[in-house]
C-alpha positions in Angstrom: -1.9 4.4 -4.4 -4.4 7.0 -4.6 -4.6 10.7 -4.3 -8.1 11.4 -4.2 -9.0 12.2 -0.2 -12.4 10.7 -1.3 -11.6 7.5 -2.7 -9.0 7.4 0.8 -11.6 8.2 2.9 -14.4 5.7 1.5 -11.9 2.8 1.7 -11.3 3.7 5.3 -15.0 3.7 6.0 -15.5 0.1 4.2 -12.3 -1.7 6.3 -13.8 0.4 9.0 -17.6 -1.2 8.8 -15.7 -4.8 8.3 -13.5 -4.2 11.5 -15.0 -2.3 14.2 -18.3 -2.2 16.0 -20.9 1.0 15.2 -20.1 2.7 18.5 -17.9 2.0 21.2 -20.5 1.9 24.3 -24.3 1.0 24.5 -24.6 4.6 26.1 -23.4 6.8 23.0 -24.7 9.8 21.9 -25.0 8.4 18.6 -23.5 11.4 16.7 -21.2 9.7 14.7 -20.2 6.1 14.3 -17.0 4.3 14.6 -16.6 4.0 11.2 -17.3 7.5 10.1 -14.6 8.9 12.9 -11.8 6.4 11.7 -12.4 7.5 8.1 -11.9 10.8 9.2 -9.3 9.8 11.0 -7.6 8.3 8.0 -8.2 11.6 5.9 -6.1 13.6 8.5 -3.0 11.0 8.1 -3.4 11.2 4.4 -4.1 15.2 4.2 -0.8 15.2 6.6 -2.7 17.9 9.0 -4.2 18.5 12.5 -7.6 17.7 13.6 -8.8 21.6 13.0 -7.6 21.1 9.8 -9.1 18.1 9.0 -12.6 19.3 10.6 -11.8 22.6 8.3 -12.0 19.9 5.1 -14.7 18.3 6.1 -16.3 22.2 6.4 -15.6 22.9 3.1 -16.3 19.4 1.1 -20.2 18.5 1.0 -19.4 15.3 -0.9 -17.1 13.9 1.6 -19.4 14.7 4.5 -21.9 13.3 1.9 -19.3 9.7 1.2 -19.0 9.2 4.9 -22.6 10.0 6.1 -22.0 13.0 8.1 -25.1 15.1 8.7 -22.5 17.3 10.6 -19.1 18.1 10.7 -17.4 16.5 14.3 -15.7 19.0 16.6 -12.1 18.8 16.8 -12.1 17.5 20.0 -14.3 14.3 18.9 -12.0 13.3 16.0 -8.5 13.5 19.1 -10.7 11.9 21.6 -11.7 8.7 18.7 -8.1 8.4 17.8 -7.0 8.0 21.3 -9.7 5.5 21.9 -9.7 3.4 18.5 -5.7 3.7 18.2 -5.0 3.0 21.8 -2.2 0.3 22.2 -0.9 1.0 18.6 2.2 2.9 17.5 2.6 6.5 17.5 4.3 7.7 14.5 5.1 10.9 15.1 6.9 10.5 18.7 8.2 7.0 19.1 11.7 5.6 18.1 12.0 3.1 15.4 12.2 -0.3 16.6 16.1 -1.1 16.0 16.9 1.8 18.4 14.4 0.2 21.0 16.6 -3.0 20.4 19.8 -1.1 20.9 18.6 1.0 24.3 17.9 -2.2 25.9 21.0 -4.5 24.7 
């Protein structure tokens, strides 16, 4: 396990490039891929903050912006907008019960 948001964020861009497509329509702006928004969103699970604070980061760290190929820092609103579209249909840490008291409601 690593500490360094760098090394965090450039594995998240490579499993990223592996797994998903560039962009998610033919129509995109083109701003920023996929892959560069679900690294992003990896660094904000890891730096255990917001999306502000996460685009604040990415403000501050030219090498980071530099690992993931960012020619601009996204808007808050871009990175919640990606993680409701690439982690739709998956779980939701932060507001949904662990699965034995799923199990126990319905029983």
């Amino acid at each position: 396990m690593t500490k360094s948001p760098r090394a965090v964020a450039q594995e998240a861009l490579r499993v990223a490039q592996e797994a998903l497509p560039a962009y998610s329509a033919v129509t995109s702006r083109k701003d920023y891929t996929q892959h560069q928004l679900f690294a992003v969103l990896a660094l904000k699970t890891f730096l255990k903050t917001d999306y502000r604070g996460v685009v604040a980061f990415l403000t501050d760290c030219a090498e980071l912006r530099d690992d993931l190929g960012l020619k601009k820092v996204p808007h808050y609103s871009t990175v919640c907008y990606a993680e409701a579209r690439l982690l739709k249909g998956g779980p939701s840490w932060t507001s949904s019960p662990a699965p034995s008291r799923l199990r126990s409601r319905r029983n």
